[in-house]
VOVEXVEX-158113 format. One line per 4 residues: number of its first residue (from 1); their letters; for each residue x, y, z of C-alpha. Coordinates in Angstrom, 2 decimals. Example, Ala and Ser with C-alpha at 12.3 -4.5 7.8 and 13.67 -1.06 7.14 Angstrom:
2
1> AS> 12.30 -4.50 7.80  13.67 -1.06 7.14;
//
This chain:
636
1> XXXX> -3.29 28.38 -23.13  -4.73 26.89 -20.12  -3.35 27.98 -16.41  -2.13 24.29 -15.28;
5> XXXX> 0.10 24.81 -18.50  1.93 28.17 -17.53  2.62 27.01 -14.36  5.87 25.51 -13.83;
9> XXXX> 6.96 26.08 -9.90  5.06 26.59 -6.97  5.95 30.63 -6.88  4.06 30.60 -10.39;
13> XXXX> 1.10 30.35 -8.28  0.85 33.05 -6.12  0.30 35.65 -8.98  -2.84 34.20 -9.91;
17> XXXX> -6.54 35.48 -9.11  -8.82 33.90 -7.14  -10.89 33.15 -10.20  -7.89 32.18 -12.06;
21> XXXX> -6.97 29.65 -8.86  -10.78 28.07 -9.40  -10.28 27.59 -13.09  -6.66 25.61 -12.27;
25> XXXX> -8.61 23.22 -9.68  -10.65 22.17 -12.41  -8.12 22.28 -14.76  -6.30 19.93 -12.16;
29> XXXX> -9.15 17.73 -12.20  -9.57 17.28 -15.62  -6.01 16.42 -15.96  -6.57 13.45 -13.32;
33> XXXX> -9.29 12.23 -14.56  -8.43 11.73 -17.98  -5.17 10.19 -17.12  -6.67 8.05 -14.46;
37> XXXX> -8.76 7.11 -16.91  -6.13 5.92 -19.31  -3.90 4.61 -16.85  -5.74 3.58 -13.65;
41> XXXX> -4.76 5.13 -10.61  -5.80 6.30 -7.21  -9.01 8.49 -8.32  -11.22 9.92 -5.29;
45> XXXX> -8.52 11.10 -2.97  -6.36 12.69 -5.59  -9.56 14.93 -6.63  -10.01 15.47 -2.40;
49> XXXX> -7.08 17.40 -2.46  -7.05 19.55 -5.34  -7.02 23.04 -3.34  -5.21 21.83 -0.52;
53> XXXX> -2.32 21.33 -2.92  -2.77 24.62 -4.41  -2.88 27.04 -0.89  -0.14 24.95 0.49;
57> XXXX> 2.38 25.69 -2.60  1.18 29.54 -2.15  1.89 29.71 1.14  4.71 27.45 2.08;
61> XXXX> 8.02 28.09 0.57  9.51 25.10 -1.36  11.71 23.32 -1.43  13.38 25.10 1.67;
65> XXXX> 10.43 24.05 3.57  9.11 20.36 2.97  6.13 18.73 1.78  6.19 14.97 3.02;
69> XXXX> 2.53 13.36 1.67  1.86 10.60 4.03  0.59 7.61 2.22  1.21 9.42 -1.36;
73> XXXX> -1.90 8.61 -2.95  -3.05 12.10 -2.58  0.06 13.61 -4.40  -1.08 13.83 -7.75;
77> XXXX> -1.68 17.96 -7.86  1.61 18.58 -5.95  3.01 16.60 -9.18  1.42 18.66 -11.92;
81> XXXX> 2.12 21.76 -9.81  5.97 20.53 -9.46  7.21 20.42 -12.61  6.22 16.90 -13.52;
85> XXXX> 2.76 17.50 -15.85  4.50 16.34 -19.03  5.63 12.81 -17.37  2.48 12.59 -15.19;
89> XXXX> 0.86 11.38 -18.82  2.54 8.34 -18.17  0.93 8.27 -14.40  2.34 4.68 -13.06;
93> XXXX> 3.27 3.59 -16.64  6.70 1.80 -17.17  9.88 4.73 -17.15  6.88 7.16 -16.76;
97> XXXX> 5.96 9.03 -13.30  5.58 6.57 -10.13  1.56 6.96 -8.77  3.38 7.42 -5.35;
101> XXXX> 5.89 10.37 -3.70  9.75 9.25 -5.09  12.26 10.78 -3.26  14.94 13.23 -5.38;
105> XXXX> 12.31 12.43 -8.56  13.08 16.56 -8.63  14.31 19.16 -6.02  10.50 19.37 -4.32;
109> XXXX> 10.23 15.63 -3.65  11.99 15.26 -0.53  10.76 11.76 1.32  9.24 8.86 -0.41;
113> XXXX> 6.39 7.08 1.03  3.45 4.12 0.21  2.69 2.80 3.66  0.53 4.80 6.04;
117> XXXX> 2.07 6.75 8.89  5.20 7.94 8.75  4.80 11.25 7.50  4.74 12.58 11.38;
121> XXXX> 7.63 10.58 12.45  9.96 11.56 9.28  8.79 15.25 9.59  10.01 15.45 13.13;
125> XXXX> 13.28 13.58 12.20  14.11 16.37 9.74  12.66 18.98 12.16  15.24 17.80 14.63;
129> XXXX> 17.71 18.07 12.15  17.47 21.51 11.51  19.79 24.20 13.61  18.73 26.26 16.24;
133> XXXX> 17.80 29.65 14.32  16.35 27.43 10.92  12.60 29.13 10.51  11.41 26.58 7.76;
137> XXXX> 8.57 24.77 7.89  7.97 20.90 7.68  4.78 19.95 6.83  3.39 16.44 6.88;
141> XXXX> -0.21 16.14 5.32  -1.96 13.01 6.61  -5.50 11.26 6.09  -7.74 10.56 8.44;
145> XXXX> -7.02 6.94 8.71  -3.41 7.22 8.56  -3.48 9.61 11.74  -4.59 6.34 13.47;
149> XXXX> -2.02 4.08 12.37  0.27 3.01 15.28  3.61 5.03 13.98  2.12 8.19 13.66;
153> XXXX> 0.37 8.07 17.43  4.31 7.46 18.14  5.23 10.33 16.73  2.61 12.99 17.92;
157> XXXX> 4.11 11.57 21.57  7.02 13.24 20.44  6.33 16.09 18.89  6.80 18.34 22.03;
161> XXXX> 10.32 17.74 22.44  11.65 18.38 18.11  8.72 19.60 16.65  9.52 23.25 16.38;
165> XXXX> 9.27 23.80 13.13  6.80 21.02 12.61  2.88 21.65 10.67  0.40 18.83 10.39;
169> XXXX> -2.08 19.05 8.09  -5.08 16.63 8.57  -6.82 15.67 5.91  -9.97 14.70 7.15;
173> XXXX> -12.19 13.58 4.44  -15.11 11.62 6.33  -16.60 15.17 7.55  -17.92 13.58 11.02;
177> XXXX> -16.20 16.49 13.05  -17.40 18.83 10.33  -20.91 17.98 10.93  -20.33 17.98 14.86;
181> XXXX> -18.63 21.35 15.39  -21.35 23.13 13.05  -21.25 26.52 12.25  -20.39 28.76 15.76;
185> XXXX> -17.19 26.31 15.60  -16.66 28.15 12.10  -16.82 31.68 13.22  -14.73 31.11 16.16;
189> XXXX> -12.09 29.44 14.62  -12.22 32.47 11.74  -11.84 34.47 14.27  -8.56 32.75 16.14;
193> XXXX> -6.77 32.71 12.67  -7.19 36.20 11.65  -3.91 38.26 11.71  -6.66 41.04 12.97;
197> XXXX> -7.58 38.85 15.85  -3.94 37.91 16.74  -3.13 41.53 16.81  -5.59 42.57 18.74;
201> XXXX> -4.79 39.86 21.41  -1.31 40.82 21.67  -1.87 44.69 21.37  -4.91 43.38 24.40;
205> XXXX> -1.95 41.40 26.14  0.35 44.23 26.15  -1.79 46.63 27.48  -3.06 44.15 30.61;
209> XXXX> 0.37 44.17 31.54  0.33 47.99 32.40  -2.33 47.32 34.73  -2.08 46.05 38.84;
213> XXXX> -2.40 42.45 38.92  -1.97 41.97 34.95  -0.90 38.00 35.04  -3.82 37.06 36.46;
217> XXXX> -6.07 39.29 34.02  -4.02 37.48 31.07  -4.27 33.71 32.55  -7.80 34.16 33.47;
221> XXXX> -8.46 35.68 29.10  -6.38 32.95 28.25  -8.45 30.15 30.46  -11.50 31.49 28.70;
225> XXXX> -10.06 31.11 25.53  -9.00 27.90 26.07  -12.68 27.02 27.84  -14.39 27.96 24.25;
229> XXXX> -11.87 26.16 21.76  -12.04 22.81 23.79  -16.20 23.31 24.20  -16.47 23.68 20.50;
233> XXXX> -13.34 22.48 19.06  -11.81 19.01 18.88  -8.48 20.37 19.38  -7.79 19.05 23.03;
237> XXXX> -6.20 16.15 22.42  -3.64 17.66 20.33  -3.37 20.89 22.30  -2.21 18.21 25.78;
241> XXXX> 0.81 17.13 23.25  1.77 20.28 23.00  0.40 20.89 19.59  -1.37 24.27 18.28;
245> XXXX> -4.96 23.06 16.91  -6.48 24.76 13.99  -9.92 24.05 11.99  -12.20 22.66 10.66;
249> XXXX> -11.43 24.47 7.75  -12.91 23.85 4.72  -10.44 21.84 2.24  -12.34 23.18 -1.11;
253> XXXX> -11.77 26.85 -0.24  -8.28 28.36 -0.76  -8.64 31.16 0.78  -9.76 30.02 4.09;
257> XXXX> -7.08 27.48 4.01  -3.93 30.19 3.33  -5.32 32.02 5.93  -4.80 29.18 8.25;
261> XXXX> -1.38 27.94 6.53  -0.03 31.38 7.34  -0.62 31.42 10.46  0.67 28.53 11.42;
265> XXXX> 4.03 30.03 9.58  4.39 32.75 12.12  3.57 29.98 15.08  6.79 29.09 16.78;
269> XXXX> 5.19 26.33 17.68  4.12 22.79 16.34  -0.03 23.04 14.46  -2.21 21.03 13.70;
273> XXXX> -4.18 22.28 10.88  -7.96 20.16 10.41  -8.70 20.08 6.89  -12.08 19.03 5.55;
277> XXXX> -12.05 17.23 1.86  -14.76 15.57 0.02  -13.09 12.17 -1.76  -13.68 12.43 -5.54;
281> XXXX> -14.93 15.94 -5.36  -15.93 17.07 -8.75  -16.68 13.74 -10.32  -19.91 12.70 -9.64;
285> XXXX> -18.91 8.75 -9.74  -16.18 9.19 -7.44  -18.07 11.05 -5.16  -20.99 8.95 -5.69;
289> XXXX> -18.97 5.85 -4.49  -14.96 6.68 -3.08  -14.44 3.49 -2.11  -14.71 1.97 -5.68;
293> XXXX> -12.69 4.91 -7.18  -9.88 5.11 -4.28  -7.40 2.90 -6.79  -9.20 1.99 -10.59;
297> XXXX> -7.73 0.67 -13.40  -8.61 2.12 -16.20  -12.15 3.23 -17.10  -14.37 5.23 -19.45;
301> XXXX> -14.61 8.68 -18.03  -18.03 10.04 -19.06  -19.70 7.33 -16.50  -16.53 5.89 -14.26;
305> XXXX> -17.53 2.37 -15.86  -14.04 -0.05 -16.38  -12.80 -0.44 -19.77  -12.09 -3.84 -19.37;
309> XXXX> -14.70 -6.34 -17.34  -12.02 -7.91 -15.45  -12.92 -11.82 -14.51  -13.31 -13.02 -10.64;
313> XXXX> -9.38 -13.73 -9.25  -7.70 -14.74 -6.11  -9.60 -12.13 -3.92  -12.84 -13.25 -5.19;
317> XXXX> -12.31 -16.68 -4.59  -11.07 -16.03 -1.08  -14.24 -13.98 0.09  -16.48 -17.27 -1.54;
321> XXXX> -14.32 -18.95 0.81  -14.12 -17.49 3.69  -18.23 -16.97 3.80  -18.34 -20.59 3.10;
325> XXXX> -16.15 -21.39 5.81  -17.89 -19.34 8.34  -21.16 -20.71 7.67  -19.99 -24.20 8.56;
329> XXXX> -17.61 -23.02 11.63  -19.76 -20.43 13.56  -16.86 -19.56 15.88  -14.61 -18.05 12.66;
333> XXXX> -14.01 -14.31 12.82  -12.57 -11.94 10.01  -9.93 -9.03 10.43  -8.87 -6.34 8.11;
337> XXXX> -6.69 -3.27 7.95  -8.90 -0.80 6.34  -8.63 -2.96 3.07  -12.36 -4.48 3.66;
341> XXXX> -12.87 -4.40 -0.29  -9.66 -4.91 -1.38  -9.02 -8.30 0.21  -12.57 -9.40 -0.74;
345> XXXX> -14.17 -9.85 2.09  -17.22 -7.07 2.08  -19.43 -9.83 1.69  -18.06 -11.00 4.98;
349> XXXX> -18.93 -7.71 6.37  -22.78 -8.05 5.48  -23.15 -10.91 6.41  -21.01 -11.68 9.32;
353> XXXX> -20.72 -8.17 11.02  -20.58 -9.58 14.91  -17.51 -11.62 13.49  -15.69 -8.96 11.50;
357> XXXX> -13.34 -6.10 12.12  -11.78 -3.41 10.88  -8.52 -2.44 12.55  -7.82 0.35 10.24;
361> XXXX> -4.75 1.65 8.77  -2.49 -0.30 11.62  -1.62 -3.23 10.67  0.41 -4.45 13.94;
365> XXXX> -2.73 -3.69 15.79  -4.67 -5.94 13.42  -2.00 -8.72 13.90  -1.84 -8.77 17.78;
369> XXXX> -5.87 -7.79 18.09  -6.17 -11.40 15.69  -4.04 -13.18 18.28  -6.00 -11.98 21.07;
373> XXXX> -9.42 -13.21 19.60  -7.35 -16.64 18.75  -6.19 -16.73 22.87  -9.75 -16.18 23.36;
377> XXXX> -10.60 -19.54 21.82  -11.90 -17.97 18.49  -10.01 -19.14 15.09  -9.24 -15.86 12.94;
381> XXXX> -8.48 -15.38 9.17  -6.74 -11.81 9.47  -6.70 -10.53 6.06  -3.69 -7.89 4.96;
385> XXXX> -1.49 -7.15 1.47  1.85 -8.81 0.66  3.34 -5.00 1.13  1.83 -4.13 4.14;
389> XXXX> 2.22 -7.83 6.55  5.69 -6.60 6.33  4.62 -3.94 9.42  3.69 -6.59 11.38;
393> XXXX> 6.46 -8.95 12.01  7.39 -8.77 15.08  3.84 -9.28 16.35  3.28 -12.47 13.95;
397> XXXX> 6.53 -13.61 15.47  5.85 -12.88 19.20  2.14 -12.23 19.03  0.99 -15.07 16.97;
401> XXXX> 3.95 -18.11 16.00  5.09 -18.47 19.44  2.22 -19.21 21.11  1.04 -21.05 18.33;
405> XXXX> -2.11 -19.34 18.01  -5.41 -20.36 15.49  -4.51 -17.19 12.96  -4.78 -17.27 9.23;
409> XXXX> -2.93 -14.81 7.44  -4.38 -14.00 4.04  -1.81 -12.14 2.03  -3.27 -10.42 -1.40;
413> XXXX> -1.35 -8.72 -3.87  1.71 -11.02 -3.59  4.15 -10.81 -6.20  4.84 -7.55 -8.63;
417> XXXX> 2.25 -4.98 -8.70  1.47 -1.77 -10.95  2.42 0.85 -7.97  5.99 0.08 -7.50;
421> XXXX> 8.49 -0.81 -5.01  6.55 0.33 -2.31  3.67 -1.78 -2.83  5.53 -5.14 -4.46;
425> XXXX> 4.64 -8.44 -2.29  8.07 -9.45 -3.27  10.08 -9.60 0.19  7.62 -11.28 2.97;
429> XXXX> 8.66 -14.51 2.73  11.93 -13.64 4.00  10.77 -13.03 7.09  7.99 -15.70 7.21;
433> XXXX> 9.76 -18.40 6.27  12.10 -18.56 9.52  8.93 -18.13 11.81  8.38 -21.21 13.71;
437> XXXX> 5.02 -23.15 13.75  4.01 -21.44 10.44  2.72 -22.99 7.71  3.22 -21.06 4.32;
441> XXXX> 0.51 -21.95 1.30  0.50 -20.46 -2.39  -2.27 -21.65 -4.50  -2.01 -21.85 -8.21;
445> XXXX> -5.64 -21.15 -8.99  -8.59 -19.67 -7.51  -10.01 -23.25 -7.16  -7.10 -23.82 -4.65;
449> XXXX> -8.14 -21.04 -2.18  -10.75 -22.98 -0.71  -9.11 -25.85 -0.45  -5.91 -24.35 1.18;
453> XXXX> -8.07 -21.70 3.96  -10.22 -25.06 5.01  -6.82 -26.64 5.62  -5.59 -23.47 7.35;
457> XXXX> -8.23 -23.32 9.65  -8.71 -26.62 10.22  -5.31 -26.95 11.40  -5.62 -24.90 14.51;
461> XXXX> -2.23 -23.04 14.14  -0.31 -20.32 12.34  -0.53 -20.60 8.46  0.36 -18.32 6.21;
465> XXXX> -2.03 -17.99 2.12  -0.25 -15.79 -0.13  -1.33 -15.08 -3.93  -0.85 -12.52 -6.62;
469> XXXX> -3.63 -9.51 -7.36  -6.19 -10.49 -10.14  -6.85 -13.96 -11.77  -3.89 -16.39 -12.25;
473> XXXX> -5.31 -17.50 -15.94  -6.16 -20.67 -14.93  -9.66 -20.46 -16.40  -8.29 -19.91 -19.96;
477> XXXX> -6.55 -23.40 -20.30  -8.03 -27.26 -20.14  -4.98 -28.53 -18.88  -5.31 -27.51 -15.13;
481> XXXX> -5.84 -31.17 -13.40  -8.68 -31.75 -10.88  -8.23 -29.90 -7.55  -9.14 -31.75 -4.62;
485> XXXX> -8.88 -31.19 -0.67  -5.72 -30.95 0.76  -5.14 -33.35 3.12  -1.32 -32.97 4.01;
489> XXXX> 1.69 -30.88 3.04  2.59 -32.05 -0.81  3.56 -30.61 -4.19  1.16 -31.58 -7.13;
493> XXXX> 2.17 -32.72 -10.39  0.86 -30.49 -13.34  2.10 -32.04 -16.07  4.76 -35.11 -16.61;
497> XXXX> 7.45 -34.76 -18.74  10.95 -36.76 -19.38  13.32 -33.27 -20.59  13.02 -31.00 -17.73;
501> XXXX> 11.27 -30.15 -14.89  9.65 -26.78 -13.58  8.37 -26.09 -9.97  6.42 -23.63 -9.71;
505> XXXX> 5.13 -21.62 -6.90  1.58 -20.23 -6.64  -0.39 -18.64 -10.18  2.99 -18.68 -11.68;
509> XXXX> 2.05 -22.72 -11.70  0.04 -21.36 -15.01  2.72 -19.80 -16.52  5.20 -22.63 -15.85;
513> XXXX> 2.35 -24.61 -18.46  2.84 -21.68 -20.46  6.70 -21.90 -20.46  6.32 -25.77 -20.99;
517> XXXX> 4.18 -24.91 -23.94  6.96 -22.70 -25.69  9.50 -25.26 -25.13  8.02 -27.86 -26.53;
521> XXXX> 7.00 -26.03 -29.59  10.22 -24.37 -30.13  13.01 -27.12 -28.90  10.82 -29.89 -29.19;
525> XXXX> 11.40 -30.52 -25.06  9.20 -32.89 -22.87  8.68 -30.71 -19.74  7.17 -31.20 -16.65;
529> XXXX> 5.35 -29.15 -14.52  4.88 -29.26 -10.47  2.40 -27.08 -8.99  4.40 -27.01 -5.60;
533> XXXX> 1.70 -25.65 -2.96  3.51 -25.88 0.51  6.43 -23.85 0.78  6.56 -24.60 4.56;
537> XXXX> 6.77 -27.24 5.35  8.14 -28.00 2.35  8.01 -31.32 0.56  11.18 -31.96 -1.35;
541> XXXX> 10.73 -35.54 -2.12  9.74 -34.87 -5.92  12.64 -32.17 -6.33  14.97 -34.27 -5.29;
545> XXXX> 13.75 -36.85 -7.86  13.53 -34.95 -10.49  17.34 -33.32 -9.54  18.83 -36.67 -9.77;
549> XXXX> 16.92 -37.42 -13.61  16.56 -34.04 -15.17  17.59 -30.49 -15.16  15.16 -28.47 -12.42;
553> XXXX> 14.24 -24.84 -12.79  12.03 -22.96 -10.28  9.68 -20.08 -11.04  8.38 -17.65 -8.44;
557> XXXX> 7.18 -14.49 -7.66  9.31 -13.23 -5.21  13.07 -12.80 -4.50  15.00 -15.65 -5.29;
561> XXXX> 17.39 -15.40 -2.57  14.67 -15.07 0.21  11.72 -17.14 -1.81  11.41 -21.10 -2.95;
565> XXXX> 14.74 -20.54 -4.83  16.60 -20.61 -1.55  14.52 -23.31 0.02  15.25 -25.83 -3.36;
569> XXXX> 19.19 -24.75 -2.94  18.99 -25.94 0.65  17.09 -28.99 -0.35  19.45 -29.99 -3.08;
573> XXXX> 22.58 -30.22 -0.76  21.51 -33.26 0.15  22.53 -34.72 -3.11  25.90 -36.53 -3.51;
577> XXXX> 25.69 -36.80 -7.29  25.73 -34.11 -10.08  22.63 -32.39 -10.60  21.38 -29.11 -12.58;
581> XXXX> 19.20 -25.93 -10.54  18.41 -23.18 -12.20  15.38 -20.33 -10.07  13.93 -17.67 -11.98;
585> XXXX> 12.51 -14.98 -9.47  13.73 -11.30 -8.70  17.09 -11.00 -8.40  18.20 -8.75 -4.89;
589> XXXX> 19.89 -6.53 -7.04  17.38 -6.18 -9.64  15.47 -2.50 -9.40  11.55 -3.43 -9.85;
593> XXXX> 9.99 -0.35 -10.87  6.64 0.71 -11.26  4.25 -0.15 -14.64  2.27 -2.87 -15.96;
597> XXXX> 2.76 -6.69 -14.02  3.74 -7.41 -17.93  5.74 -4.75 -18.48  7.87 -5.50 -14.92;
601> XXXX> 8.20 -8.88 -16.32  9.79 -8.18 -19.23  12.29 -5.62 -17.36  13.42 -8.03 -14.97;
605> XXXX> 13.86 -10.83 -17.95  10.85 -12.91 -16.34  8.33 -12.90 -19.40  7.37 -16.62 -20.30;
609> XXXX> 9.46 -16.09 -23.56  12.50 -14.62 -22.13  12.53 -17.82 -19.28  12.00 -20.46 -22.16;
613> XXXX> 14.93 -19.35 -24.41  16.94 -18.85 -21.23  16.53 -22.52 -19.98  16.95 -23.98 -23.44;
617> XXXX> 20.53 -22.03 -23.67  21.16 -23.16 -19.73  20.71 -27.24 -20.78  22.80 -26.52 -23.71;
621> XXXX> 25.92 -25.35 -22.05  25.11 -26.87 -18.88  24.73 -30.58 -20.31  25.86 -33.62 -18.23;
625> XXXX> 25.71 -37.70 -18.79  21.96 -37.85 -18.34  21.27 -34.53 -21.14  22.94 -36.18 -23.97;
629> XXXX> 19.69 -37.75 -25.34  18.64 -34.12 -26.35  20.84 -34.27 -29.25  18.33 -36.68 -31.20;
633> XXXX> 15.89 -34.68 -30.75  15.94 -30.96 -30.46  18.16 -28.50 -32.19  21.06 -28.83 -29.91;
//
């Protein structure tokens, strides 16, 4: 029986061997591999933290004292290790186990989190919950990126005033300070962890104090001490907060890490403990290129390569794009936060470098450094998920929309996504859509995405492109009309049709030809289809047509009562005759989990089967004067 298989709590751990404890890392490893490999998943820094997971659950005491994984996407050991292995073979599939931390998912998952930062803030909020004599430990482990997010530099401000009880661990895997430091750093910072060292320093201190003139003795020892960590540690920026400074220590050696886990336990005080990591260690592809294997979808695992060749989409056609557009417009600059790949734009990066940046894991920053470059006379594409814009309102409001600044916002990953409710694009247009001086775009197909950032840009003002992750399918069908250049707000007509109308927003455009498809092969119905484009400003001039000669449905891929179902509601008021509306979106209420796009669909009754039956049954109890034709010809 293998170790990872006996071990069903943390205390399990803490009988084992230290060659037992190397056999479970790669035991651990195996176990992530193969199930990324099945299911897709966030590879590299999951195997980067294999034996941090493993010295923190011998050493920390859960789940009195707390765990809170900053990001999440290097939780998957503190999973197997916390009574989830059996569900963790259905990593991020539908009513399987969630990719990221879920809060109550058991008794050691005690904060849920998918955006960078907030494990420092949250850890102090439940460190300044705790009473006076509490002795337990909160621990927030954070990457190197996330420490530079704007949220957690607020809360290391604070952590001198409630961070008693409070332990950061940084996960540092870049190894720059690592290679800086070298190896003196090592021995002296062995040294300043030993419980030998501390006891000789207080046995030292104790002594000293028998002795004329003792306080200065002890200041000018502690001076020195303080003269050597700062010369050959990086610890004095965290040591002015207030905050006890520990490391480098290696992140791949247990024991060198418990030794430094246990003495922060017996620190009164708030630590910082520096952890190096190698991403992907022990898989030679993921360590060979992290950046590629940071999320995958599914892949062979004996050479990392993808099971399925998956076909240029949205993000694709958007870097084309935008390296198109800055050829012709030499002024055009690029932003990202830390998503240089994921947004498409590493081409960008080559060849554009004096006109790209990377504002890391701080997306605010990213929003109001893009408005300063746009004050500065320079039009900006800044370049962020669906998820993530959301941490950057008020600066688009105040930073970007009011001054009616040059700034295109490129938002990927709209709509549902495999990772869950932390990561669906589902929710931004409910704040975007009241911003003034915006202009929101969806396109329906890659083809669009040129079209629509040309018009963005070209319009010298705010403007907002938003699509889903992947392809939108368009490729697979010959009925997609000829896109042209945009020239002014307007919807597009897809597809006439006498029966019913769909509007469709963005790629679900496709599946509204889809939908029509069904309908007119089951029910015999004439539908049309309008690709609508602009959902600010919006132009209502063929919905209201269509309201007052047909029944309308809309189809998005966002909430309906914060998404292009609301804006058609408000739209139709100004009718004075009878008219059917029908949206299909998310519902508020509707819990979208985590699991395949498909599989979401289906869940939330927003398949293109489900949606045709459902508007078939809404004309046939919903009929009025102009629906009565039907009856000739479908089975009504």
């Amino acid at each position: 029986m293998s170790i990872l298989n006996k071990i069903s709590k943390p205390a399990d751990l803490r009988d084992l061997t230290a060659v037992e404890l190397e056999v479970l890392a790669g035991e651990l490893r195996e176990r992530i591999i193969s199930v990324s490999a099945a299911n897709g998943g966030h590879l590299a820094p999951n195997l980067g933290t294999v034996e941090l997971t493993v010295a923190m659950l011998r050493c920390f005491d859960l789940p009195e004292e707390r765990i809170i994984w900053d990001v999440g996407h290097q939780s998957y050991s503190y999973k197997l290790l916390t009574g989830r292995a059996e569900k963790f073979e259905k990593l991020r599939q539908f009513n399987g186990c969630c990719g990221f931390p879920v809060r109550n998912e058991n008794a050691y998952e005690c904060y849920g989190a998918g955006h960078a930062g907030v494990a420092i803030p949250a850890a102090l909020g439940m460190c300044a919950a705790q009473t006076p004599d509490d002795r337990c430990k909160v621990i927030a482990v954070v990457g190197d990126g996330a420490i530079a997010s704007g949220v957690a530099l607020e809360g290391l401000n604070q952590v001198r005033t409630y961070g008693r009880n409070l332990v950061i661990i940084l996960n540092d895997n870049k190894m720059a300070i690592s290679t800086n430091v070298g190896a003196l750093s090592k021995v002296l910072n062995r040294m300043m962890t030993s419980y030998r060292y501390r006891w000789i320093k207080n046995c030292t201190k104790t002594l000293i104090k028998l002795l004329p003139k003792s306080q200065s003795i002890i200041n000018f020892i502690k001076n020195l001490e303080d003269a050597a960590k700062h010369l050959l540690l990086p610890s004095e920026p965290f040591e002015s907060l207030g905050i006890r400074y520990l490391g480098p220590i290696n992140g791949h050696n247990i024991h060198d890490m418990e030794r430094a886990f246990r003495t922060a336990k017996a620190d009164s005080r708030p630590v910082i403990i520096h952890i190096i990591t190698q991403k992907g260690k022990g898989y030679a592809p993921a360590e060979a290129n992290p950046e590629r294997f940071h999320g995958v979808s599914a892949f062979d695992p004996a050479d990392g390569s993808p099971k399925q060749k998956s076909e240029p989409g949205f993000s694709a056609a958007f870097g084309k794009a935008a390296c198109k557009l800055a050829e012709k417009n030499t002024g055009l600059s690029a932003v990202v936060a830390a998503m240089t790949g994921g947004v498409g734009l590493n081409e960008f990066a080559k060849k554009y470098p004096e006109r790209f940046y990377d504002a890391g894991m701080a997306e605010s920053h990213a929003v109001s450094f893009s408005s300063g470059l746009a004050a500065a006379g320079k039009p900006v594409i800044c370049a962020i998920y669906a998820t993530f814009i959301q941490r950057s309102l008020d600066n688009i409001f105040h930073d970007v929309c009011l001054m009616d600044l040059p700034v295109t916002f490129v938002l990927d990953r709209a709509g549902l996504v495999e990772d869950g409710p932390t990561h669906h694009g589902i929710y931004d247009l409910g704040f975007l859509l009241g911003m003034k001086n915006l202009t929101i775009m969806q396109p329906a197909c890659e083809e669009e995405v040129g079209f629509m950032l040309e018009y963005a840009v070209n319009s010298n003002a705010p403007a907002v492109i938003r699509y889903p992750r992947g392809s939108s399918g368009a490729g697979c069908r010959n009925d997609i009309p000829l896109i042209k250049p945009i020239e002014k707000p307007a919807c597009s007509v897809w597809r006439n049709g006498s029966d019913l109308a769909i509007h469709a927003v963005g790629a679900e455009a496709v599946r509204a030809l889809e939908i029509a498809d069904l309908l007119q092969e089951e029910y015999h119905l004439s539908v049309k289809v309008v690709n609508v484009r602009f959902l600010k400003p919006f132009a209502g001039d063929i919905l209201l047509e269509d309201l007052q000669n047909m029944p309308v449905f809309t189809l998005e891929d966002h909430t309906i009562a914060t998404g292009f179902g609301a804006i058609a509601a408000r739209t139709a008021l100004k009718l004075t005759t009878p008219y059917i509306l029908q949206s299909f979106g998310i519902d508020n209420n509707q819990d979208a989990a985590f699991g395949s796009v498909n599989e979401l669909r289906k869940s939330l009754n927003l398949d293109s089967k489900y949606i045709a039956g459902a508007i078939f049954k809404h004309i046939q109890t919903n009929r009025i004067g102009f629906l009565t034709h039907l009856n000739s010809k479908t089975k009504i």
